[in-house]
C-alpha positions as CSV (number, residue, x, y, z in Angstrom):
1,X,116.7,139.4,148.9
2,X,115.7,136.1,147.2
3,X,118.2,133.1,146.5
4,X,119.2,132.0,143.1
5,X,117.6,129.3,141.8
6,X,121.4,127.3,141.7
7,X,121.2,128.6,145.5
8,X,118.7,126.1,146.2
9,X,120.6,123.1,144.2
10,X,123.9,123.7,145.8
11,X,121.6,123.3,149.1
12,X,119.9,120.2,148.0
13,X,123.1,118.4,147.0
14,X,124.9,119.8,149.9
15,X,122.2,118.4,152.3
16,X,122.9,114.8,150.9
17,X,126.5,114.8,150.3
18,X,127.1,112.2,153.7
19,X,124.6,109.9,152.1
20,X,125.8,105.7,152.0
21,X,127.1,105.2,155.1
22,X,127.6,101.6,156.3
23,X,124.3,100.2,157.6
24,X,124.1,99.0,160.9
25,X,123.8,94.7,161.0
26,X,120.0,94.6,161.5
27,X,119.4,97.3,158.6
28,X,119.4,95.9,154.9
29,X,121.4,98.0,153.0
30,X,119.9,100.0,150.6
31,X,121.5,102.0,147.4
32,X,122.4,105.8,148.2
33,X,121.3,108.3,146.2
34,X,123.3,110.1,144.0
35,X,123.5,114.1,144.0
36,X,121.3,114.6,140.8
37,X,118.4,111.7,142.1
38,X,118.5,113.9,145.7
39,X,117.5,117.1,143.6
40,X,115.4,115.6,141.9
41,X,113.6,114.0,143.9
42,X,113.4,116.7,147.1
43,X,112.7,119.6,144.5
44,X,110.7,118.3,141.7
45,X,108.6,115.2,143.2
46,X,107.9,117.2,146.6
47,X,104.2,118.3,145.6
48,X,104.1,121.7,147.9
49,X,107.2,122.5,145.5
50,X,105.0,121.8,142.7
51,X,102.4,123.8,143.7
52,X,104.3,126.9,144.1
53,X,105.8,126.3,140.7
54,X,102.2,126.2,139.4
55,X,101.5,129.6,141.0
56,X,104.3,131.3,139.7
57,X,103.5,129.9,135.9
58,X,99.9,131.7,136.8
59,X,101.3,134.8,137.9
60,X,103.5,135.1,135.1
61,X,100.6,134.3,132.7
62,X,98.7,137.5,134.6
63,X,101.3,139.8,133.4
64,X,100.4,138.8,130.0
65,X,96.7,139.5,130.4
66,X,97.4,142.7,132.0
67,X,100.0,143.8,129.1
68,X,97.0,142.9,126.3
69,X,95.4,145.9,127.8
70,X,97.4,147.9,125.4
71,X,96.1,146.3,122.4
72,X,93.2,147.8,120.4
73,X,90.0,146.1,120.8
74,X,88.4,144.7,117.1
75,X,84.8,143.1,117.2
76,X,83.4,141.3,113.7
77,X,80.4,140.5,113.2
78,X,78.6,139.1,110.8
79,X,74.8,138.0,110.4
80,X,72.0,137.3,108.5
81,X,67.9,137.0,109.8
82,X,64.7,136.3,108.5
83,X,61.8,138.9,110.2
84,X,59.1,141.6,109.7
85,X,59.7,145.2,109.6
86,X,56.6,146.7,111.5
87,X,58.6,149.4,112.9
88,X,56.3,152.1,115.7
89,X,57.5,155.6,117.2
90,X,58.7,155.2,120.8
91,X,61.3,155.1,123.3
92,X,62.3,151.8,124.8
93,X,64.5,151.2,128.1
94,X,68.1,150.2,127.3
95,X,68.0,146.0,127.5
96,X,69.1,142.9,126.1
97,X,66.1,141.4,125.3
98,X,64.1,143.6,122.4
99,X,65.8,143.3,118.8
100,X,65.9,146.6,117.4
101,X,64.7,147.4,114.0
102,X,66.2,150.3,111.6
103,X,64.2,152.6,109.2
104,X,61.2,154.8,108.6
105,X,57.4,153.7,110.7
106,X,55.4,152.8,107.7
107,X,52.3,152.2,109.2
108,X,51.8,148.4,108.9
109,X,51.2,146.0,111.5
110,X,51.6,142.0,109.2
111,X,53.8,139.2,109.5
112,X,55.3,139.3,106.6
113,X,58.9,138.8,106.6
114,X,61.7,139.9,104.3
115,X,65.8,138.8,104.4
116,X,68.6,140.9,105.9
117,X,71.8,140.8,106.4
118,X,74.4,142.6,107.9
119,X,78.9,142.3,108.4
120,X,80.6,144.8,109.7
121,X,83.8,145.3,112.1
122,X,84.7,148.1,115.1
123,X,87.8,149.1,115.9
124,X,88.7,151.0,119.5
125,X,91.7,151.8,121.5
126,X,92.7,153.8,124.5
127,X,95.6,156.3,123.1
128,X,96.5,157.1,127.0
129,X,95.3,156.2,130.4
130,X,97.2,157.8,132.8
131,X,99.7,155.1,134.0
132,X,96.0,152.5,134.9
133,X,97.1,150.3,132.0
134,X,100.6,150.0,133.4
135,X,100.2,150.2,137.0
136,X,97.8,147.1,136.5
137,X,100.9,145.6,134.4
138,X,103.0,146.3,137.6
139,X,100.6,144.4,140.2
140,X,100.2,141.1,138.0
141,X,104.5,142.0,138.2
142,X,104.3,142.2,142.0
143,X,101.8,139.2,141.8
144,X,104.8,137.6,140.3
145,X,107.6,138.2,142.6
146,X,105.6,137.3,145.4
147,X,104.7,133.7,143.7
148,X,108.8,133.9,143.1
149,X,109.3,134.5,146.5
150,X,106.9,132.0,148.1
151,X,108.4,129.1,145.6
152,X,111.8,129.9,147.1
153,X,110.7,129.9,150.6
154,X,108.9,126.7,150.3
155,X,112.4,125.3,148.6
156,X,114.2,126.3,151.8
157,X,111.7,125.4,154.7
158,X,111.5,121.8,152.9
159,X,115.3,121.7,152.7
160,X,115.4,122.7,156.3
161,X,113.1,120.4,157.8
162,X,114.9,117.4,155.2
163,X,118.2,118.4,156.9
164,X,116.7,117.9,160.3
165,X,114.9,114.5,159.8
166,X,118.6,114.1,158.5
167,X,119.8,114.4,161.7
168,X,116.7,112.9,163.0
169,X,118.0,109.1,161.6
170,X,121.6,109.7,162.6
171,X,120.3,109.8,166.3
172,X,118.1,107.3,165.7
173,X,120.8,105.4,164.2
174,X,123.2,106.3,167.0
175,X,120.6,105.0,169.5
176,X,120.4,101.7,167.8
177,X,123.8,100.9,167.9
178,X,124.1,101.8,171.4
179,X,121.2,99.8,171.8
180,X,122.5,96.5,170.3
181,X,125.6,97.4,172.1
182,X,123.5,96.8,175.5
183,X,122.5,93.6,174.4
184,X,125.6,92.6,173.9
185,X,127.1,93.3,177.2
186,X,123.6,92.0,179.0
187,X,124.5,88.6,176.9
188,X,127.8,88.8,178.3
189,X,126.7,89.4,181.9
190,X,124.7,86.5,181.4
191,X,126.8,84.0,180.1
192,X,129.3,84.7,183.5
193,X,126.4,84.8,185.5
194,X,125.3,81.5,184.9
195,X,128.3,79.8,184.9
196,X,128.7,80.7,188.3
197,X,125.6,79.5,189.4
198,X,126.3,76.5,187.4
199,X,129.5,76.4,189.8
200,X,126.9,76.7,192.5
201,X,128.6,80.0,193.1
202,X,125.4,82.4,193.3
203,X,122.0,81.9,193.6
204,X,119.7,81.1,191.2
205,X,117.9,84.5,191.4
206,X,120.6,86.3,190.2
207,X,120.7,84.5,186.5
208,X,117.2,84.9,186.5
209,X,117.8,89.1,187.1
210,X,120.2,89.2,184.8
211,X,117.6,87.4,181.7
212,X,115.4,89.7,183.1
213,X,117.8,92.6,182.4
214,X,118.8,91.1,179.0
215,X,115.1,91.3,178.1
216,X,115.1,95.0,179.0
217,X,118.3,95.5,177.1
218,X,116.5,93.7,174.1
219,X,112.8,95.9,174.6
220,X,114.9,98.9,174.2
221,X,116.5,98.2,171.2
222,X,113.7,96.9,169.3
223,X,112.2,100.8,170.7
224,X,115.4,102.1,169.1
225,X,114.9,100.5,165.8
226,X,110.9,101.5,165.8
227,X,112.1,104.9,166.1
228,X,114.8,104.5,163.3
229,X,112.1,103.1,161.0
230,X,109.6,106.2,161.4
231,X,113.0,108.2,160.9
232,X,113.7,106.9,158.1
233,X,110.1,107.1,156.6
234,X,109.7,110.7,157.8
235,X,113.2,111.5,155.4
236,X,111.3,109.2,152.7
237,X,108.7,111.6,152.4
238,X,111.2,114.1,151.6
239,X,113.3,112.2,149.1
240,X,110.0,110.2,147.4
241,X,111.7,107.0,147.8
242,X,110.1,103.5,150.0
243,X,111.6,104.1,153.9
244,X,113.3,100.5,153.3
245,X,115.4,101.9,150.8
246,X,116.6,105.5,151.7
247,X,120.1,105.3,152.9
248,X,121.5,106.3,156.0
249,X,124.0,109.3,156.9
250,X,126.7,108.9,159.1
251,X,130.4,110.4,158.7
252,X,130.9,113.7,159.6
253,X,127.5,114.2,161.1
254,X,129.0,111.9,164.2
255,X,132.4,114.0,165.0
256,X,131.9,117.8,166.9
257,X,131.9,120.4,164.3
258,X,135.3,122.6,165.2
259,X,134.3,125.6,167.7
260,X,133.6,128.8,165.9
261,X,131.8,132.0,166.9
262,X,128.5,132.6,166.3
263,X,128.4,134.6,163.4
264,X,126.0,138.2,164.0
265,X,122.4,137.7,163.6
266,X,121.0,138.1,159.7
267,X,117.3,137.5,159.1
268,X,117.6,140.3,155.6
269,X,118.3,136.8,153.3
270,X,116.0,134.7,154.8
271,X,113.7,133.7,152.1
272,X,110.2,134.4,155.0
273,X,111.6,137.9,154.7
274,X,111.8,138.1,151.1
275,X,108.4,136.8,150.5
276,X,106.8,139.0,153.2
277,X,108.5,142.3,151.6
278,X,107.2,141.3,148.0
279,X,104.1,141.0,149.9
280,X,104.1,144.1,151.2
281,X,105.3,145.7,147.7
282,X,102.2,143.6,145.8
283,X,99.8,145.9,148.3
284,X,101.3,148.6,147.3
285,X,101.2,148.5,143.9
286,X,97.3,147.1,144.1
287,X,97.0,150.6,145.6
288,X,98.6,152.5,142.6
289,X,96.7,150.8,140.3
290,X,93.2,152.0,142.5
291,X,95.0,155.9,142.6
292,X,94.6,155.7,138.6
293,X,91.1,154.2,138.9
294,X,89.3,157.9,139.1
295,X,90.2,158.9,135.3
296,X,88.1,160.2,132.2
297,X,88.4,157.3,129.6
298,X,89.6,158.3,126.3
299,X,89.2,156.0,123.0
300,X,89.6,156.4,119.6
301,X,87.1,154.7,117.6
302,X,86.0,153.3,114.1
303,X,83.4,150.9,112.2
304,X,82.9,150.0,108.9
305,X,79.7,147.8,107.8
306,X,77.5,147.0,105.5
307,X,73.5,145.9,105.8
308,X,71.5,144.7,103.1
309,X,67.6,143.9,103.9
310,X,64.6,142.8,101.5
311,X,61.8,145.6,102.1
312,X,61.6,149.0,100.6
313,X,61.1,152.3,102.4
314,X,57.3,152.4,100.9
315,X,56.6,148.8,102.7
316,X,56.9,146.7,100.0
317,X,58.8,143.3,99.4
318,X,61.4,142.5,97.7
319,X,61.0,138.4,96.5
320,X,63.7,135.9,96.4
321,X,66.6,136.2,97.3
322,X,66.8,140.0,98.2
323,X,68.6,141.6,101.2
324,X,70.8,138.1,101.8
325,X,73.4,140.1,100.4
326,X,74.8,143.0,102.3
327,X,74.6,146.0,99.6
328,X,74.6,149.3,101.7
329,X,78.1,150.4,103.1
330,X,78.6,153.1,106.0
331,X,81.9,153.5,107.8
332,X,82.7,155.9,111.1
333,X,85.0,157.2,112.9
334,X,85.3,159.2,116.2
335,X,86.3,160.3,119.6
336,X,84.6,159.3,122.8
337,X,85.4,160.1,126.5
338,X,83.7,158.2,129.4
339,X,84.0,158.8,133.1
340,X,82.8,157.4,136.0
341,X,81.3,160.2,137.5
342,X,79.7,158.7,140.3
343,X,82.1,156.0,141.2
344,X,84.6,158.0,143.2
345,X,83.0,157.2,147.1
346,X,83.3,153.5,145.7
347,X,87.0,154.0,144.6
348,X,87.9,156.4,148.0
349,X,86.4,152.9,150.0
350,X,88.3,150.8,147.6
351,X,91.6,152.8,148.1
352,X,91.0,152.6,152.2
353,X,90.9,149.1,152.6
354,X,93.7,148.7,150.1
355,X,95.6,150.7,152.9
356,X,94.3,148.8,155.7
357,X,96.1,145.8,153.7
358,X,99.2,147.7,153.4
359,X,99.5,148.5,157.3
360,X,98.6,144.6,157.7
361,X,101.3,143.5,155.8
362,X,103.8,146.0,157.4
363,X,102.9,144.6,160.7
364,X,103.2,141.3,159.7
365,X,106.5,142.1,158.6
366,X,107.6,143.4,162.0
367,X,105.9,140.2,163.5
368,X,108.2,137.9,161.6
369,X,111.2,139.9,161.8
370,X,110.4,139.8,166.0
371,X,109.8,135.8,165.3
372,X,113.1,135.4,163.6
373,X,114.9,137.6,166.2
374,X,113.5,134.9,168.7
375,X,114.7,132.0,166.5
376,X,117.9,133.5,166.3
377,X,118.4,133.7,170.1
378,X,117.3,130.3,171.0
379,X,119.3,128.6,168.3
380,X,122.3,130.5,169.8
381,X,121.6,129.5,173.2
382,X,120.9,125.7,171.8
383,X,124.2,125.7,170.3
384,X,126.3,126.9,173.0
385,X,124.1,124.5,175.4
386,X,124.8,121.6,173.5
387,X,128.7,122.3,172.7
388,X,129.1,122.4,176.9
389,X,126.8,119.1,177.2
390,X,129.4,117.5,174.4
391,X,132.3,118.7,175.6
392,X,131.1,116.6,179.5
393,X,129.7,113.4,178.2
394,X,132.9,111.9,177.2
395,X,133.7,112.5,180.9
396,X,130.4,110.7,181.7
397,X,131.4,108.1,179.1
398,X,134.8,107.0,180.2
399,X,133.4,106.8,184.1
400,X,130.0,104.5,182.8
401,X,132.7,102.3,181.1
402,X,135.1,102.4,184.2
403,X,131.8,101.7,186.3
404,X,131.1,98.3,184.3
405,X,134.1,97.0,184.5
406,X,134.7,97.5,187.8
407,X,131.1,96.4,188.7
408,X,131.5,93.3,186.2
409,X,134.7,92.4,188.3
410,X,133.7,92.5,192.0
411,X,131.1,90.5,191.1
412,X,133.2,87.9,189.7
413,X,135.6,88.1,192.8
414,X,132.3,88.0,194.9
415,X,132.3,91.7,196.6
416,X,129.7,92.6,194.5
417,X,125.9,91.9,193.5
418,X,124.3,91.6,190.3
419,X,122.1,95.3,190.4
420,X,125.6,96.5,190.7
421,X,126.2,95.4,187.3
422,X,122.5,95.6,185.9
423,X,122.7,99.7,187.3
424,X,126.1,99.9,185.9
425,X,125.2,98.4,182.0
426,X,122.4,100.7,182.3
427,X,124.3,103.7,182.8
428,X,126.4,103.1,179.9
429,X,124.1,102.4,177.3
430,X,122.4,105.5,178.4
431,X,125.7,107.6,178.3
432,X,126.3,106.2,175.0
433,X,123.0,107.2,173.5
434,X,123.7,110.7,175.3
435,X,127.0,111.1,173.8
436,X,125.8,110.5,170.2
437,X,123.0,112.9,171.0
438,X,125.0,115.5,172.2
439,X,127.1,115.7,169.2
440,X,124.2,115.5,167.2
441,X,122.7,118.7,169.1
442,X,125.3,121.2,168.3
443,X,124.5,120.2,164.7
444,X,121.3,120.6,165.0
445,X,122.1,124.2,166.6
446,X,123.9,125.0,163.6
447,X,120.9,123.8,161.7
448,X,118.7,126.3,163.3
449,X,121.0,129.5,162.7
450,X,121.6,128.5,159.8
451,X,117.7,128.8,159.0
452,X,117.4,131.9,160.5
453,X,119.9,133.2,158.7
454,X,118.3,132.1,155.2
455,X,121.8,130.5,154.3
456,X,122.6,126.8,154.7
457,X,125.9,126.8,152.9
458,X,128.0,127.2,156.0
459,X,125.7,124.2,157.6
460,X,126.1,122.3,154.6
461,X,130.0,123.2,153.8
462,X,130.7,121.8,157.8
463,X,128.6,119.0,157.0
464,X,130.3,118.0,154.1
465,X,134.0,117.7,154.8
């Protein structure tokens, strides 16, 4: 089953509809794109896309050759030589090289030339053909849907793996601001820290710990914002815009999707499937098309021409301008049947690797349909995975921000030391980051059965509100 083409448009706007979110601070903003520049740009500028597009316009252009097949073939010809007519008794080989030469052997052997001329036209068409003519019609057809079929599937595996560097800059987006986020509280850390061994109130060596942890803080968001800039050039190449400029998603993408049960495993619409089966059905009909091969020929035929020349039957010449003028007519017409006698152990070979290919292809079909199966079963166990993992790190979350407070105040009272608070500030940044992430894996769970499935409206719909 292959999508509609509006299929893959409502997917493409669908997949950008959380576009122009707020920047974080150390991002420049940059314009979002509109629905209409997001399908244009992932579907028309995406060159795989145009390459498939390209294949189809062939295949299509191959039904048109096969279906001139049916026309009658018409050869002109007209011509006009100079030459001598020694003519001699004898058979010669069928080639291309000897012209022949018409008319009585009169016994001469001179290089005197005369003028002729000759114009003429044939006419000859295959009445019937027992199905060849339209069996071939049907392969360039097959040949067709599978281009079809390919172009959708390339449309969807793009839009899938778009969606997922999607998702790919929320996290890294997410891990930014939880990033900064540690900077801050290091800053803060530091700023009490060396007050108090301003106060003389700690030593020395713990101001210098915690600049040593602020630095840390400070290497891992600039490692944040690395990733978010090879994020964000990874969706570029997607979107054909400059990485500095593609906007960044947020909204909906950061909140749980509501629980819902996984919905029973369907791998008939994914377009993989759709392309493999018109695969399997182009083999097929290449195999028809071979079946017919083993046929008598039958063609109906006719000529009509005329030949002028400038010598006489006795061997005389004709001066001037004789024989430049066609000036004898003849005109035929007839029946003629050919058949390739001889070409059936060729054809029986022909028809046996033909079916080799089908058997291929049927396999191949079972392969992917195994594949998918697989797919299917670890998205579901991804999703369920990562909807437990969300549903505990808000736990983890509240303890790592009880944990730095608490940490942050028995050091100030003096019960506490400062890798208490360095391993505390730690913690939390890290739980943050794996917050964010978890959320962001049950989406990306979704993702995946909704790719298996060959349907990314639910994904999208969710997405979206």
């Amino acid at each position: 089953m292959t999508a509609p083409p509006q299929f893959v448009l409502q997917i493409t706007a669908g997949l950008l509809l959380t576009a122009g979110a707020a920047l974080p601070q150390q991002i420049a903003a940059a314009q979002p794109l509109t629905m209409q520049q997001a399908m244009e740009a992932v579907l028309r500028n995406y060159p795989s896309i145009r390459v498939s597009q390209e294949q189809v316009n062939a295949a299509t252009a191959g039904i048109a050759l096969a279906r001139t097949a049916y026309l009658p073939r018409v050869d002109a010809i007209a011509q006009v030589n100079r030459a001598t007519r020694n003519n001699v008794f004898g058979a010669v080989l069928p080639q291309s090289t000897l012209p022949s030469i018409s008319g009585p052997v009169i016994g001469s052997n001179n290089l005197g030339s005369v003028w002729g001329s000759a114009v003429g036209a044939s006419v000859s068409w295959e009445p019937f053909d027992f199905g060849l003519r339209g069996a071939n019609v049907a392969v360039a057809s097959a040949t067709r849907a599978q281009s079809e079929a390919a172009l959708k599937r390339a449309q969807f595996d793009l839009l899938v793996t778009a969606a997922d560097a999607y998702l790919t800059v929320v996290a890294a987006q997410e891990t930014v601001r939880a990033a900064q986020a540690g900077v801050e509280r290091a800053g803060t850390v530091l700023q009490i820290i060396s007050a108090q061994v301003r106060a003389e109130l700690r030593p020395g060596a713990d101001q210098s710990r915690a600049e040593a942890e602020q630095a840390a803080a400070r290497t891992q968001l600039i490692q944040a914002q690395q990733a978010l800039d090879v994020a964000r050039a990874n969706l570029a190449q997607f979107t054909g815009g400059e990485p500095a400029t593609t906007p960044l998603p947020g909204g909906s993408l950061l909140k749980l999707p509501p629980e819902a049960d996984v919905p029973a495993m369907t791998i008939s619409s994914n377009p993989a499937v759709a392309e493999q089966r018109a695969a399997v059905e182009q083999a097929h009909a290449q195999l028809r098309a071979l079946e017919r091969s083993y046929f008598p020929r039958f063609y109906l035929q006719g000529a009509a021409y005329a030949r002028g020349t400038g010598a006489e039957i006795d061997g005389t010449r004709l001066g001037g301008a004789n024989g430049l003028a066609p000036n004898v007519q003849n005109y035929a017409v007839g029946f003629s049947v050919t058949f390739p006698v001889l070409d059936l152990p060729a054809i029986r070979a022909r028809e046996a690797a033909q079916s080799a290919v089908i058997r291929s292809q049927a396999a191949k079909s079972e392969q992917l349909a195994a594949e998918l199966r697989a797919q299917w079963n670890r998205a579901v166990a991804t999703i369920n995975g990562a909807r437990r993992i969300a549903a505990n790190t808000p736990v983890q979350l509240t303890s790592a921000r009880a944990a730095v407070q608490q940490a942050t105040a028995r050091y100030q009272s003096g019960l506490g030391n400062i890798t208490e608070v360095a391993d505390a500030q730690r913690l939390l940044t890290q739980t943050e980051i794996d917050d964010s992430l978890a959320r962001l894996g049950v989406w990306r769970g979704l993702l995946a059965i909704a790719a298996v499935g060959g349907d990314l409206q639910p994904f999208l719909a969710e997405a979206s509100k």
